[in-house]
C-alpha positions as CSV (number, residue, x, y, z in Angstrom):
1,X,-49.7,-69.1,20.5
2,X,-46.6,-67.4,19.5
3,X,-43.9,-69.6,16.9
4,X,-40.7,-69.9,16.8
5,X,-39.8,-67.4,14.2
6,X,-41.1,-65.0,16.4
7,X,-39.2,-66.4,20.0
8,X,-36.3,-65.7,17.8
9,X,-36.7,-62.5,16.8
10,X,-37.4,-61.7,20.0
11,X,-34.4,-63.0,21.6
12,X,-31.8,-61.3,18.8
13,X,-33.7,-58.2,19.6
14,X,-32.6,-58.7,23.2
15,X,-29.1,-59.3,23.3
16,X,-28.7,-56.7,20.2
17,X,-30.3,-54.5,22.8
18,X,-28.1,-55.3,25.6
19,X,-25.0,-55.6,23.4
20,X,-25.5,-52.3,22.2
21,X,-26.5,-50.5,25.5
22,X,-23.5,-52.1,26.9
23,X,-21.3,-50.9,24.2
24,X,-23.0,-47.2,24.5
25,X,-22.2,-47.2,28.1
26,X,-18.8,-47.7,27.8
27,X,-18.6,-45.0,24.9
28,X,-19.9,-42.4,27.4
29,X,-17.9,-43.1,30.4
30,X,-14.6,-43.0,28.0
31,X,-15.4,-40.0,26.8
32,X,-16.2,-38.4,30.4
33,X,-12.8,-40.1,31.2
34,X,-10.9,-37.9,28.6
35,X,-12.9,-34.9,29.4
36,X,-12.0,-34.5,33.1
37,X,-8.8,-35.8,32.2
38,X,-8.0,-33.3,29.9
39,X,-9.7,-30.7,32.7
40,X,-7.4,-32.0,35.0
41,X,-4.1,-32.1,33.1
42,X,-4.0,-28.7,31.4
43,X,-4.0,-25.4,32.8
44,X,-6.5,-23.9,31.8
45,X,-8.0,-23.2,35.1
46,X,-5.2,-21.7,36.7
47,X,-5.2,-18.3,35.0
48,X,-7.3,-17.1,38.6
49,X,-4.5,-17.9,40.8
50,X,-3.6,-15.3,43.6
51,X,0.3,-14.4,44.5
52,X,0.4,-14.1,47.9
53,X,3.6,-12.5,49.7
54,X,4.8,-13.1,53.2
55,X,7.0,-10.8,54.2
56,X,9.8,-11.1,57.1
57,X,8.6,-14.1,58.4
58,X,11.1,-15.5,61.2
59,X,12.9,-18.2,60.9
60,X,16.6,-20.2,61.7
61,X,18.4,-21.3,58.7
62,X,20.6,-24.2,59.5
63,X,21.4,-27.9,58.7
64,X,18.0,-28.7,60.3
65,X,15.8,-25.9,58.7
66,X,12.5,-24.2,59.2
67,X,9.3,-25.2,57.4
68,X,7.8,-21.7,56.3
69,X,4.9,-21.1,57.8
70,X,2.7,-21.3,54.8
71,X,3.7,-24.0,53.0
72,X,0.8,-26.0,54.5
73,X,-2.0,-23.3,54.2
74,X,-4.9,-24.3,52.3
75,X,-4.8,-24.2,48.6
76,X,-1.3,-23.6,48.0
77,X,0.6,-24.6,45.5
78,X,3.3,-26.5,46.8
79,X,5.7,-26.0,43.7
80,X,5.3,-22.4,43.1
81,X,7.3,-21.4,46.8
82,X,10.0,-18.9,46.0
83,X,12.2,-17.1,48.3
84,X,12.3,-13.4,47.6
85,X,15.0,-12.0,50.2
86,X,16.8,-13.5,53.1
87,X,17.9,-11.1,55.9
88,X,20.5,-11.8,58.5
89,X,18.9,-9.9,62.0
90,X,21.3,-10.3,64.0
91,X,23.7,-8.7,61.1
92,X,20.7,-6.8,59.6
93,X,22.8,-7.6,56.2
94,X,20.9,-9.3,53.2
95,X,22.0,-13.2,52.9
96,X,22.6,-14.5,49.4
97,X,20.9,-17.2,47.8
98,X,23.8,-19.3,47.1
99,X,23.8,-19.5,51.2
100,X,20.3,-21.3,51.6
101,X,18.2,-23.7,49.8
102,X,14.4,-24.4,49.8
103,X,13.2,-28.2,49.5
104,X,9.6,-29.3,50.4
105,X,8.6,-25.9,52.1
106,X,12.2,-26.3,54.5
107,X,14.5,-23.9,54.5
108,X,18.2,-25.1,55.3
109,X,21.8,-23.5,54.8
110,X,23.9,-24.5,51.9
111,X,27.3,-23.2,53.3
112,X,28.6,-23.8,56.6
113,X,27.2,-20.7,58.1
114,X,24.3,-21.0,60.2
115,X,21.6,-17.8,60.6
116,X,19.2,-18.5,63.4
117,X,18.0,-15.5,63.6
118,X,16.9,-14.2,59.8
119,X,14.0,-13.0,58.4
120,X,12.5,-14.6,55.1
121,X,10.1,-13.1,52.6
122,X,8.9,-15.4,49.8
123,X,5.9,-15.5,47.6
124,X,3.5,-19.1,46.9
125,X,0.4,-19.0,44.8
126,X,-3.1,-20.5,46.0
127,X,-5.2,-23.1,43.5
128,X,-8.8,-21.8,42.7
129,X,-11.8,-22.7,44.1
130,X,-12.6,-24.3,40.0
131,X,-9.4,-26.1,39.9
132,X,-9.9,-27.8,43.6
133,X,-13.0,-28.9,42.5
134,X,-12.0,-30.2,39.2
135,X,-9.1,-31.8,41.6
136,X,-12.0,-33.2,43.3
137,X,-14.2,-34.5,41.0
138,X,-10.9,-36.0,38.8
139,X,-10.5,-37.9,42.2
140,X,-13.7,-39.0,42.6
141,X,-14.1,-40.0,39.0
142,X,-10.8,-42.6,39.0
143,X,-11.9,-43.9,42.6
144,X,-15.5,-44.5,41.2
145,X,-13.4,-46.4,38.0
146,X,-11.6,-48.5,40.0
147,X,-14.5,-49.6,42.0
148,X,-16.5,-50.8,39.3
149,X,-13.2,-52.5,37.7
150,X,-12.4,-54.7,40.2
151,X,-16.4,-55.6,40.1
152,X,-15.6,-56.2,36.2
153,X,-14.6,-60.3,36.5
154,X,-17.8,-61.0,39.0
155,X,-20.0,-59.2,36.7
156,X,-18.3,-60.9,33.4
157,X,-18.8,-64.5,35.3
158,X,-23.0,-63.7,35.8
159,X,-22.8,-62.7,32.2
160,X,-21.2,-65.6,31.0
161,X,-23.3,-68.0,33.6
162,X,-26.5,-66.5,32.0
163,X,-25.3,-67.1,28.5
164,X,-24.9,-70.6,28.8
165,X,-28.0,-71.2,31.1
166,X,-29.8,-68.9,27.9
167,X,-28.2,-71.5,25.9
168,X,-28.8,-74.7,27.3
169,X,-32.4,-73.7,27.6
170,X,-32.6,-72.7,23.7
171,X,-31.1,-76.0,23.0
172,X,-33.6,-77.5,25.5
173,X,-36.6,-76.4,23.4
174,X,-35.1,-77.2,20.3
175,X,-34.8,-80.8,21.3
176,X,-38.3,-80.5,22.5
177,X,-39.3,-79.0,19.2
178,X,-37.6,-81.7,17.1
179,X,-38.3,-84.5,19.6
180,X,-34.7,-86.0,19.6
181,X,-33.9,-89.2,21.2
182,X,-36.9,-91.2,20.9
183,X,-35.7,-92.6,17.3
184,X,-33.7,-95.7,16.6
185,X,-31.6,-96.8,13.7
């Protein structure tokens, strides 16, 4: 039949064992956190992008604007759009950059002059396959954070709902131990 001095070795070897896997846990996923955060937030993986130049591609150039055509191709980097050249058709003479500006992949005029028929050449750069997938997998990681925090305070409540219930029956076998109650004064 097994004592108390050993119940209670056993039991401190249990929640040390659970106190200390929990704490290890949480040790690795910080450190995977900062990781692909670091991945993600320098960089470093961009040194394999491609330049890629459309040239003469048609377009109107007015207080409306023209999306380029390429502004939503795959993989492109969205802030690294720049206009080369600007040619009037109609005129076949060169328009100046003061006369147009490019927000958000449009093309609009900055003067009063319109050009509906021009030609635009511009250069964008394209994301490597590595950096989408570190993209990916940054994403992934944060989404699968956020699911298991907002599971945090119902798996904090079990926790605490076994701890007392562990309690109550410790103090429950002590009083069993030390027969307590049946005394008078």
């Amino acid at each position: 039949m097994l004592n108390l001095k050993s119940k209670k070795g056993q039991s401190t070897a249990l929640i040390s064992g659970l106190i200390f896997g929990i704490a290890s846990l949480i040790i690795v996923v910080m450190i995977s956190f900062v990781i692909v955060s670091t991945l993600t937030d320098t960089d470093l993986l961009s040194e394999g992008r491609v330049t890629t130049t459309v040239t003469n591609e048609s377009c109107s150039i007015n207080s409306t604007g023209d999306t380029l055509d390429y502004y939503s191709a795959d993989n492109a980097v969205l802030s690294s759009f720049s206009i080369l050249s600007v040619m009037n058709t109609t005129s076949g003479a060169t328009v100046g950059s003061g006369n147009y500006t490019l927000t958000s992949g449009v093309i609009t005029n900055a003067t009063a002059v319109n050009y509906n028929d021009a030609n635009v050449t511009y250069s964008y750069d394209t994301y490597t396959n590595t950096e989408i997938s570190s993209d990916s997998m940054s994403a992934n990681f944060t989404e699968g954070i956020d699911n298991v925090s907002s599971k945090l305070p119902t798996v904090l409540l079990v926790a605490a709902i076994v701890l007392i219930l562990g309690i109550l029956a410790l103090l429950l076998g002590v009083w069993h131990k030390m027969r307590m109650g049946g005394g008078s004064l």
